[in-house]
N, C-alpha and C positions, 0 to 999 in steps of 0.2 A: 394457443400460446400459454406458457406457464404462469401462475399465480406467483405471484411474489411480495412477500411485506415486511417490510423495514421497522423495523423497532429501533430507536431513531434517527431524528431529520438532520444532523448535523451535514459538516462540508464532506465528510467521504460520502452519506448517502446522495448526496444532490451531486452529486459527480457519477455516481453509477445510477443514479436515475437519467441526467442528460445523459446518460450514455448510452439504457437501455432505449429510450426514447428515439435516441438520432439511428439507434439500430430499428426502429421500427416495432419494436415493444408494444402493444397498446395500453393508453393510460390506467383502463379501466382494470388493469389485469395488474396494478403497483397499486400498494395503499403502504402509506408511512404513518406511523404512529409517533407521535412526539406532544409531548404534554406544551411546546410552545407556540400559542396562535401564531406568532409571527410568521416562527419558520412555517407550520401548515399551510397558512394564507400563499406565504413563499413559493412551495412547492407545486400547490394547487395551482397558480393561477400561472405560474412558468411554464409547469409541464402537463398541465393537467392529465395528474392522479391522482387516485384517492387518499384524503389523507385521514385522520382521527387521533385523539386527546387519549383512549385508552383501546388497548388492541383487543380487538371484538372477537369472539370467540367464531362467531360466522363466518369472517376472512381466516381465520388460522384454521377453521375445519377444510376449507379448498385451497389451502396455501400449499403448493409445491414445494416451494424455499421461504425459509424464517432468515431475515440476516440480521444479526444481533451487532447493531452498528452504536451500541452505547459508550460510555468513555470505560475503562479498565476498571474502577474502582467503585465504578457502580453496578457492572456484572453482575457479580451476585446476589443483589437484589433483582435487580430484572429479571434475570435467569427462573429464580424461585417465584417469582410475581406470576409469570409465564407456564411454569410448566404445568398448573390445572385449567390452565385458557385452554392450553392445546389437548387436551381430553386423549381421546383414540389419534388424531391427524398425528401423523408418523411423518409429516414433511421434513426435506434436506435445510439441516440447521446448518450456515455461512456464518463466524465470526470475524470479524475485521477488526477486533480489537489485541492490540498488543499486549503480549503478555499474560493471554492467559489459555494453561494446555486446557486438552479435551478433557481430563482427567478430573478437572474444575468443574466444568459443563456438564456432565455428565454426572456429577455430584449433587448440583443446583437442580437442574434442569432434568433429568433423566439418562438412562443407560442404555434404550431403545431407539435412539435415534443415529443416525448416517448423519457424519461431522463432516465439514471439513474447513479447518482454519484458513486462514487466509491475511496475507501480511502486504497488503498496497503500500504504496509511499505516495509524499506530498503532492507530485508531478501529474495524477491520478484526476487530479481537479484542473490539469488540461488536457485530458485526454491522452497524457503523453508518459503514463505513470509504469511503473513494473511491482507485478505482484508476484509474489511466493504463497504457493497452494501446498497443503498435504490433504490428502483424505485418511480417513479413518479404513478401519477393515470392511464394518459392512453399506461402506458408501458403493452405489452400483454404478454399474458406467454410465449410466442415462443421466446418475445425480450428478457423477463426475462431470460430464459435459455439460452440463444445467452450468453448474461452478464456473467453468471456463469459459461459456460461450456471456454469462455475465461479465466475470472482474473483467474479462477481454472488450469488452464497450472501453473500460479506462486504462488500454494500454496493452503490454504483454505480458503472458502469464512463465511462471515456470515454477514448475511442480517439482517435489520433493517426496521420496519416498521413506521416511524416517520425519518423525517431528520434532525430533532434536536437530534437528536442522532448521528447521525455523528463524531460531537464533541466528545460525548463520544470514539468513537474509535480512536479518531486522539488520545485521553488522554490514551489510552488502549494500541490500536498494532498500532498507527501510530506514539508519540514518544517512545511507548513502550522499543524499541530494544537498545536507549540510558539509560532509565533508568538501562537494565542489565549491559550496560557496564560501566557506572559508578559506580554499586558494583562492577565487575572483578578488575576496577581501585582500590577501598577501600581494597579489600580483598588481591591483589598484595600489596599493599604498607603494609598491617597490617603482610604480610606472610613476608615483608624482613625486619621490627621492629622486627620481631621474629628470624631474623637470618639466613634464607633462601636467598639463592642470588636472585636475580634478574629473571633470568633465569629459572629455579626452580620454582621461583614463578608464574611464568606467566603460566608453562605451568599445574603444576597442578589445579591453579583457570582456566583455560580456558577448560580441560578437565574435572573437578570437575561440571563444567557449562552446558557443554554438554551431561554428562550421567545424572545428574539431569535432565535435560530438558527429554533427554530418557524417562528415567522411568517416569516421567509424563505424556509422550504422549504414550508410549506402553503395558505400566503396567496394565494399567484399574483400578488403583486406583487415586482417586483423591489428589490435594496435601495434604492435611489435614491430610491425611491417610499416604500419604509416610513419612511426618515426623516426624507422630506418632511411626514408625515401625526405625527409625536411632535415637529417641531420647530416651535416656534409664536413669531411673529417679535419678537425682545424677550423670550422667555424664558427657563429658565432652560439648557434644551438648546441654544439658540440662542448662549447665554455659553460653554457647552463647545465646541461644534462649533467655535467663529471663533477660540477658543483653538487647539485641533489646526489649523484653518485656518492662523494664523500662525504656527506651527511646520512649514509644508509638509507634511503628514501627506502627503497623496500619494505627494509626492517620498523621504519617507522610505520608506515600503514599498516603494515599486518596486523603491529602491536595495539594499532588504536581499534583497527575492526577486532581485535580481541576481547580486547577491554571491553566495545560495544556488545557481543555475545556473551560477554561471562556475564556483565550489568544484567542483560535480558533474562538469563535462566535465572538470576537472583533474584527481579523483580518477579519473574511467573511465580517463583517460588513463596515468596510474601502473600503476592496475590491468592495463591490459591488457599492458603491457611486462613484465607479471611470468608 
């Protein structure tokens, strides 16, 4: 089994650590690096793997995969902290952090190494998450499935062959998981204008949210299809739907997941000048 270590312990690495683990991973074969006893103690004693206060040059010489799970803006320092640990080991570098291209990485860190970015969302820390992959050119298929057969412990994957598309995913399924919950938020407040407590409300929008989602993902019918099959013409879905209709529902979303994609390449872009 592959070597693998995590430079930091935060909540996306303890999500793909339970998740290498429940695939049967062996402990000894994760070591997390995080400068917080807590979290160390955390991970240690959860899943028992190995964890350490500073990344040992002895695990990075047999390390397969580096996953570079730090926060955005601390990157570049990590990256440069890192790149004489790792001497000669040429292992497959995983970013999971937003925002910042290879172009950055490979600046800090080295220009020898098989990249491949990597953009999870929140959902990720139940197992229930959707990641956007790109690899680099000379990431090899063996690294590529390395990649996949990981972030896929927390969810499903879907790769991109351009990394300006990236973007796109962060505007898709990376803030994807806020846009639903700000309809649950719309549709709570419009069910207790209707007279419905609080209570009541919350919990039918939150279950209304997850057998829809269902049936989208087990049905084998596409959306389009399923609310073809609940809108019945003249009633009373049929009143809602030509309401969003005439507020351009469409044109609203595109516009916000735009807005989301343009943000992101202007953040990477900040980012990497740092």
């Amino acid at each position: 089994m592959q070597n693998i270590v995590f430079i930091g312990g935060g909540n996306m690495t303890t999500s793909l650590v339970s998740g290498l683990r429940n695939a049967g991973w062996p402990g000894d074969s994760i070591t997390v690096v995080d400068h917080n006893a807590d979290k160390r103690e955390r991970l240690a004693e959860q899943y028992r793997v190995n964890t350490v206060a500073q990344a040992p040059a002895a695990h990075l010489a047999t390390a397969d995969a580096v996953v570079l799970a730090v926060k955005p803006q601390g990157m570049a320092d990590t990256a440069r902290a890192l790149a004489p640990l790792l001497g000669t080991a040429r292992p497959l570098i995983l970013s999971i952090a937003a925002g910042i291209p290879l172009s950055a990485l490979r600046q800090w860190l080295g220009a020898d190494f098989a990249y491949v970015r990597c953009m999870p969302n929140t959902p990720s820390l139940l197992g229930v998450g959707a990641t956007g992959l790109y690899a680099d050119a000379i990431t090899t298929a063996e690294q590529r499935q390395l990649a996949d057969d990981m972030m896929a412990t927390a969810g499903v994957n879907a790769w991109v062959e351009d990394e300006s598309l990236i973007d796109a995913v962060i505007a898709t399924s990376g803030s994807g998981p806020a846009y639903f919950f700000a309809f649950m938020e719309a549709m709570i407040a419009g069910a207790t204008q209707l007279g419905l407590d609080e209570t009541a409300a919350r919990e039918l929008v939150l279950q209304t949210a997850l057998g829809a989602a269902r049936m989208a993902t087990e049905s084998g019918d596409d959306p389009a299809t399923l609310r073809a099959k609940v809108t019945s013409k003249g009633g009373t879905t049929a009143a809602a739907l030509n309401h969003f209709q005439a507020g351009d529902l469409d044109r609203l979303v595109a516009g916000a997941m735009r807005a989301a994609s343009d943000r992101a390449a202007e953040l990477a872009r900040d980012l990497s000048d740092g």
